[in-house]
N, C-alpha and C positions, 0 to 999 in steps of 0.2 A: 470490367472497369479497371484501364490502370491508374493506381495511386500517384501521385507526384511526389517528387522525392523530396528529404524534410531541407530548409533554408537552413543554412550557417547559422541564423538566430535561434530557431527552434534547436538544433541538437546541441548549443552552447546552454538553453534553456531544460534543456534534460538535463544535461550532464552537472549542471549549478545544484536542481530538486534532486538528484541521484545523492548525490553529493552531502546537503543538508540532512537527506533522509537519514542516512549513514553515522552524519554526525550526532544526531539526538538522538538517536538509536542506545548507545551503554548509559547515557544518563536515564533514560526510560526502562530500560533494563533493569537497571541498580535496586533499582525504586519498587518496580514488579515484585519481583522476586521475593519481595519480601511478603509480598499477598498469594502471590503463585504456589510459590516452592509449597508451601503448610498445606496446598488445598489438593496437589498434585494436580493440576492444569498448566496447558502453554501461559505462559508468561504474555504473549501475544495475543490470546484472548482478551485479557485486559488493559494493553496500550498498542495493538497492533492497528485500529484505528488510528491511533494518532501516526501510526509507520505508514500507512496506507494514502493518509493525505499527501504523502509525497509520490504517489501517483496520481492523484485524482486532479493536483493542483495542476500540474503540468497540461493533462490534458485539455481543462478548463481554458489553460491559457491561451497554446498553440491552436486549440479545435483542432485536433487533427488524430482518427485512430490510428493508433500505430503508439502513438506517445508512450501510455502507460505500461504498454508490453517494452519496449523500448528503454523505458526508465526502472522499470524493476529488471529485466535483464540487465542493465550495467551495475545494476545493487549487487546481484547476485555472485557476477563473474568475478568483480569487488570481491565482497565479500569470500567465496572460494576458495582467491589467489592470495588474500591477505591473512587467512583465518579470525578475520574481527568477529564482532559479536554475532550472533545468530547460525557461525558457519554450522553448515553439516556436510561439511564436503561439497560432493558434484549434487545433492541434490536442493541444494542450496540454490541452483540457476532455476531449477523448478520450481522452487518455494517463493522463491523471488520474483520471477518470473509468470507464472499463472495469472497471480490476484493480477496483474497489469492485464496480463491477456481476457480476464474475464470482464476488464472494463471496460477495455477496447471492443469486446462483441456486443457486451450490455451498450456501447455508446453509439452502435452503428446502426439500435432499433430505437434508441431514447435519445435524440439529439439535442440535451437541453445543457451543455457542456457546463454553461458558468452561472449555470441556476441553483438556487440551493436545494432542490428536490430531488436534482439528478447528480449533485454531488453527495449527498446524504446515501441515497441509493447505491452508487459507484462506490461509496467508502464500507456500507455495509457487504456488497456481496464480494468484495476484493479481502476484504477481513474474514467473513465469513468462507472465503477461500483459502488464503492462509492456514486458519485455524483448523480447517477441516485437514489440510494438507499435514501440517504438521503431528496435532491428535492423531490421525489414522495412520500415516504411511512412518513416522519418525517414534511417537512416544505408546503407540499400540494402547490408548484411554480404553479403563472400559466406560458402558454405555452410561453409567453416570458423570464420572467427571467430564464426558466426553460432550455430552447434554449441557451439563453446565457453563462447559467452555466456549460452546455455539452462542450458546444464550449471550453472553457475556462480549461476544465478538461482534454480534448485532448493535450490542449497545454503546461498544468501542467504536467499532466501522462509522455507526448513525453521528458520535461526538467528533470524530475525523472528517466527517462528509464537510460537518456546520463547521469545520476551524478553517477548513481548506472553503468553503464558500466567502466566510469573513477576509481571511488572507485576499482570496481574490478581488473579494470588491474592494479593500485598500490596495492593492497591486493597481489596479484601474481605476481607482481613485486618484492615486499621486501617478499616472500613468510611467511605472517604471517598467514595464512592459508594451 
């Protein structure tokens, strides 16, 4: 099956959500850290949800897989090249990178883009990728805080899915999209 390549709209339409993501990214940060840091967990466990709906929302938009790998890669490369918040270096394009790509495959069996069951869905297991990513290969948790931080990304991811659902149905409400 070849893909069709994305319109001038849709990758103006990544690069805007890449973009936002990035932006409320240190204020979300700021705010974590202060529950984080004392508990020893990713900070990303608890508002990585909310970082996540800026892939979830995109693809909602455009319907098209490719989106969210797509927009978390320009986060990442972002990210990388500027040393802003979350850098880890080169594996920053991974971390960044992934949770889009695990959307993108979760969306190619659950076609339900701008529903709020499959963005609920999409925000939990793209958080739940992150958090895994970063817990396991970056901050080496052991199996407790490592437990808790899963736990904690499910319920981040699930509050990201519903904000990026709500987003969208005002986006296609005032049809600015």
């Amino acid at each position: 099956m070849k893909m069709k390549p994305f319109a001038t709209k849709d990758l103006l339409l990544i690069s805007v959500m890449a973009a936002l993501g990035l932006a409320v990214k240190p204020l979300l940060k700021t705010l974590t850290h202060l529950i984080s840091t004392p508990l020893g967990i990713p900070g990303g466990s608890l508002t990585g949800g909310l970082n996540m709906l800026w892939l979830v929302l995109p693809l909602a938009l455009t319907k098209r897989p490719g989106t969210a790998v797509l927009t978390g890669l320009l986060q990442g490369v972002v990210v990388m090249l500027t040393g802003w918040f979350g850098s880890h270096g080169a594996i920053s394009i991974l971390t960044y990178a992934l949770p889009g790509a695990v959307i993108d495959l979760l969306a190619l069996f659950y076609k339900r883009y701008g529903k709020a069951d499959a963005q609920i869905l999409y925000g939990i297991v793209s958080n739940l990728t992150g958090t895994w990513l970063v817990g396991w290969m970056i901050m080496r948790l052991p199996k407790a805080p490592f437990y808790i931080a899963l736990t904690l990304a499910v319920m981040s991811g699930a509050a990201g899915g519903i904000l990026s659902w709500l987003l969208y149905k005002e986006i296609k409400r005032y049809r600015l999209v």
